[in-house]
C-alpha positions in Angstrom: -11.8 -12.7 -20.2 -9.2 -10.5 -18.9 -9.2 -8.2 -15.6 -7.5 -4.8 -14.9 -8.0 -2.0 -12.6 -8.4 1.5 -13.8 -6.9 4.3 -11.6 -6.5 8.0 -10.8 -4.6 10.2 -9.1 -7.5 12.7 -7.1 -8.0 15.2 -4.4 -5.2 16.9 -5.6 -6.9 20.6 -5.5 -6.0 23.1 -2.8 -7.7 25.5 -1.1 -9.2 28.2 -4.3 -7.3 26.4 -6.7 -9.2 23.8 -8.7 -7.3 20.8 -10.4 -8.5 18.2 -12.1 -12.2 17.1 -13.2 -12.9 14.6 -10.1 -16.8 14.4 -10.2 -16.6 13.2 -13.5 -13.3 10.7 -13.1 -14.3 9.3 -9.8 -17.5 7.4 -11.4 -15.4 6.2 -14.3 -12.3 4.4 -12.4 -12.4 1.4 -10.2 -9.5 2.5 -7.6 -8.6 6.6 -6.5 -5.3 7.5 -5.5 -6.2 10.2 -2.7 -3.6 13.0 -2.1 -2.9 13.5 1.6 -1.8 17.0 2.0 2.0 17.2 1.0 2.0 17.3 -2.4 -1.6 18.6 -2.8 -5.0 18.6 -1.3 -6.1 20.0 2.4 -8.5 19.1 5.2 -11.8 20.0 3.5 -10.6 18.8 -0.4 -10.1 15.1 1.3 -12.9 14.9 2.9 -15.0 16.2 -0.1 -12.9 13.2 -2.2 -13.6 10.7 -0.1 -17.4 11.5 0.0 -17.4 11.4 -3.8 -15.5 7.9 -3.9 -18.1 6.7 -1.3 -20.9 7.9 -3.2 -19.6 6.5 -6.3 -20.0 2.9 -4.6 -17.5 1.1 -6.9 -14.5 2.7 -6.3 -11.5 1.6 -4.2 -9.4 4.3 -2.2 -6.1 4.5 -1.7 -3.3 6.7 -0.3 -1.6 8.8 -2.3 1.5 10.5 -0.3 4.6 12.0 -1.2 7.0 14.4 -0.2 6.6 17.5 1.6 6.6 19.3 -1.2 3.5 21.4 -2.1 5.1 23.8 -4.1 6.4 21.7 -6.2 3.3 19.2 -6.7 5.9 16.7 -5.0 7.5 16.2 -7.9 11.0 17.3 -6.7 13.4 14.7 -4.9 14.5 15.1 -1.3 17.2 13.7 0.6 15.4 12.2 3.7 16.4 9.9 5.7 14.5 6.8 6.1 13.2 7.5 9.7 11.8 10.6 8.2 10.3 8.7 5.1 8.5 5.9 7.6 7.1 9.2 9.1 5.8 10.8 6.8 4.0 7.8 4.9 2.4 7.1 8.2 1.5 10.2 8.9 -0.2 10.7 5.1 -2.1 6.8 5.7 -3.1 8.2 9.0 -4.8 11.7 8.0 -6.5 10.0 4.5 -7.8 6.9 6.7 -9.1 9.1 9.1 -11.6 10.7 6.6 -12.2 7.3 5.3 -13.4 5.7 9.1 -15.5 8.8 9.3 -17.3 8.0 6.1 -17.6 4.3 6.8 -15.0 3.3 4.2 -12.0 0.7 4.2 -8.6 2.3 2.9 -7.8 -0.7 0.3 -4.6 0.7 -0.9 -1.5 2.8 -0.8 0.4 4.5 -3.7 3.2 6.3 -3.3 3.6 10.0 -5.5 5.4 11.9 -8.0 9.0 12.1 -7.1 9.1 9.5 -3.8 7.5 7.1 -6.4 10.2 7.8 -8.9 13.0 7.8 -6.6 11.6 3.8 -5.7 13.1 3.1 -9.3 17.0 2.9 -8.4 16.6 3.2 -4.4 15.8 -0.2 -3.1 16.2 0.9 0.4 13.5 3.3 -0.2 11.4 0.7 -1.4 12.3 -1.1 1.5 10.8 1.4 4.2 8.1 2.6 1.9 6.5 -0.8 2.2 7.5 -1.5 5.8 5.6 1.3 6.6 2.8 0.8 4.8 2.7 -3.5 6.5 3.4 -1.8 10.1 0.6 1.0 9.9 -2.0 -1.9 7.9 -0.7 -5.1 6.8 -4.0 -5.9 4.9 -3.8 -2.9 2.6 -2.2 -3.2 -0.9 1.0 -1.5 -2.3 0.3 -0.5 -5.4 4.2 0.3 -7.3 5.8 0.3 -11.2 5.2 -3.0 -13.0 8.2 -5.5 -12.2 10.6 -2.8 -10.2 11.5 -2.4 -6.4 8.3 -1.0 -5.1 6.8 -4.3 -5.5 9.5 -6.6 -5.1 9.8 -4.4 -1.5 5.7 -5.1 -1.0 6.2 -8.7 -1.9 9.3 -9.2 1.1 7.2 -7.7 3.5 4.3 -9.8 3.0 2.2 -6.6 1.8 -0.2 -7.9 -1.5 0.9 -5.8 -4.4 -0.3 -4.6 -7.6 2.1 -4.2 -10.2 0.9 -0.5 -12.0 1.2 0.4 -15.9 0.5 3.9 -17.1 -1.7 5.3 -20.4 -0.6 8.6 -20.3 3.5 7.7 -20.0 6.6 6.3 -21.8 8.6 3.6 -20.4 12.8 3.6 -21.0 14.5 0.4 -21.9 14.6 -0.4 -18.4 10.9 -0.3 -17.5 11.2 2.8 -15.6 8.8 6.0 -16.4 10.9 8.6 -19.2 11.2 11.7 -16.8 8.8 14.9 -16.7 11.9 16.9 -17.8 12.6 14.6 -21.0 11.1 15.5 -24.4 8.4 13.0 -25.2 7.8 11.9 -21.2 3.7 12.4 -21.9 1.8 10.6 -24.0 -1.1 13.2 -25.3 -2.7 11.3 -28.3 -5.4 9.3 -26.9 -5.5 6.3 -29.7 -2.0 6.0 -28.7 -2.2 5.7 -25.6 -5.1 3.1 -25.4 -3.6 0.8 -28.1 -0.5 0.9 -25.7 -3.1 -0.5 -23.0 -4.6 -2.5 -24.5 -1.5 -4.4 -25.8 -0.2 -4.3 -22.2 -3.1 -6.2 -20.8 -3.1 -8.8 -23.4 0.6 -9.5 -24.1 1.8 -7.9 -21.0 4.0 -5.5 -23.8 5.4 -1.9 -23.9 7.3 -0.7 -26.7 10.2 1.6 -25.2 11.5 5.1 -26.0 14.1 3.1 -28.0 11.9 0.8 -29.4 12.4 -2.1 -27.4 9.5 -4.4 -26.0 9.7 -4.7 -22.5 7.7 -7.0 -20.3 4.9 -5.6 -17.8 1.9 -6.9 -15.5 -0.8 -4.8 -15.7 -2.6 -5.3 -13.0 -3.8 -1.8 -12.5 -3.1 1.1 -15.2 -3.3 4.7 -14.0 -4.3 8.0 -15.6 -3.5 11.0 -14.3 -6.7 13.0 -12.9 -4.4 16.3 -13.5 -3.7 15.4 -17.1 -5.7 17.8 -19.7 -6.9 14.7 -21.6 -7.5 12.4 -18.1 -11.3 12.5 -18.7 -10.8 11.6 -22.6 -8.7 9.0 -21.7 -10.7 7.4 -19.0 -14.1 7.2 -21.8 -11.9 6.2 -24.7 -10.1 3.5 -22.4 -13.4 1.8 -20.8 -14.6 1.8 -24.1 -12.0 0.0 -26.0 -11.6 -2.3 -22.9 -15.1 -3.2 -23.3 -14.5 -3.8 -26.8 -11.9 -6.0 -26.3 -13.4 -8.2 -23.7 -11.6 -6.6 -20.7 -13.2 -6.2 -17.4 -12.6 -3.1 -15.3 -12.4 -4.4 -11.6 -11.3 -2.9 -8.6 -8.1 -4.1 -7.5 
């Protein structure tokens, strides 16, 4: 029997302006990526998230920051400096974890977004404070990063537990890394696609590249995006298929 953690990336409304299909995901996943106000979210849509995760009674929480960068769903790159990066992850722990102590929840993990989780891929001293932050604000929570690149090799020098993250919904260059948003073919929108790709990834710890080359991954935890138009079609088709093919859902 094999094991896997199913994730999302939630709470990323704002204000009026709706995204994502939460009530329904939330009850489907085993872990939530919670944004924390940069990229998305506000005050009030956190709070409502965490209630829902609580309520849900199965579901792990986790942090979800990123750049200042609301306009841009945090998605564009900045050039901080590193004091500035340690900052602003402890900030973003600090404002989600404080919803989460009000609702009698543990924070279990932390997940970096978007562009600050991209730019992890070729900037090891970015991976480097990312985790530091995340072992000197709460060395018990995880560090969830890209299967077999920096972010977890950073999270395993620091002594952090990691998780090593695989995506449905995304294709993988010859190096591992994620295709980029701007690059024809980035998203993967046909839903037996992607869950064969998941399935395989599990099992032979395989993805076939952009180029046609089979890399190795862990999948210890695979992520859909809560934002994607197909996220809640993915989330059903993927638990079911698991389950088909004797794989457990757990939270990380």
């Amino acid at each position: 029997m094999f094991t896997v953690d199913l994730n999302a990336d939630l709470g990323e409304s704002y204000g009026n302006y709706t995204i994502g299909n939460d009530d329904a995901i939330i009850p489907l996943i085993s872990s939530a990526n919670v944004a924390c106000g940069f990229h998305a979210s506000d005050p009030s849509v956190m709070q409502k998230t965490v209630e829902l995760i609580k309520k849900s009674g199965t579901t792990g929480i986790g942090a979800h920051p990123a750049y200042p960068d609301l306009m841009g769903f945090g998605r564009r790159y900045m050039a901080l400096s590193m004091p500035e990066v340690r900052s602003i992850m402890l900030y973003q722990m600090g404002a989600l974890d404080g919803f989460c102590r009000i609702a009698g929840i543990e924070m279990n993990h932390v997940k970096p977004h978007g562009a600050l989780y991209n730019a992890t891929f070729n900037d090891k001293e970015l991976a480097k404070t990312i985790a530091e932050a995340v072992r000197e604000y709460n060395p018990d929570l995880k560090l969830m990063g890209l299967s077999n690149q920096n972010l977890v090799q950073a999270g395993e020098d620091a002594g952090l537990e990691v998780r090593h993250e695989v995506f449905a919904d995304r294709a993988y260059e010859d190096d591992g890394t994620l295709v980029s948003r701007r690059k024809e073919g980035a998203m993967i929108t046909d839903t037996d696609i992607a869950v064969k790709r998941v399935i395989r990834m599990v099992k032979e710890g395989k993805v076939e590249s952009v180029g046609g080359k089979d890399i190795d991954i862990q999948a210890d935890s695979i992520c859909v995006h809560g934002d994607g138009p197909k996220a809640l079609e993915f989330v059903k088709e993927i638990r079911r298929q698991l389950a088909e093919n004797d794989i457990e859902i757990k939270t990380m």
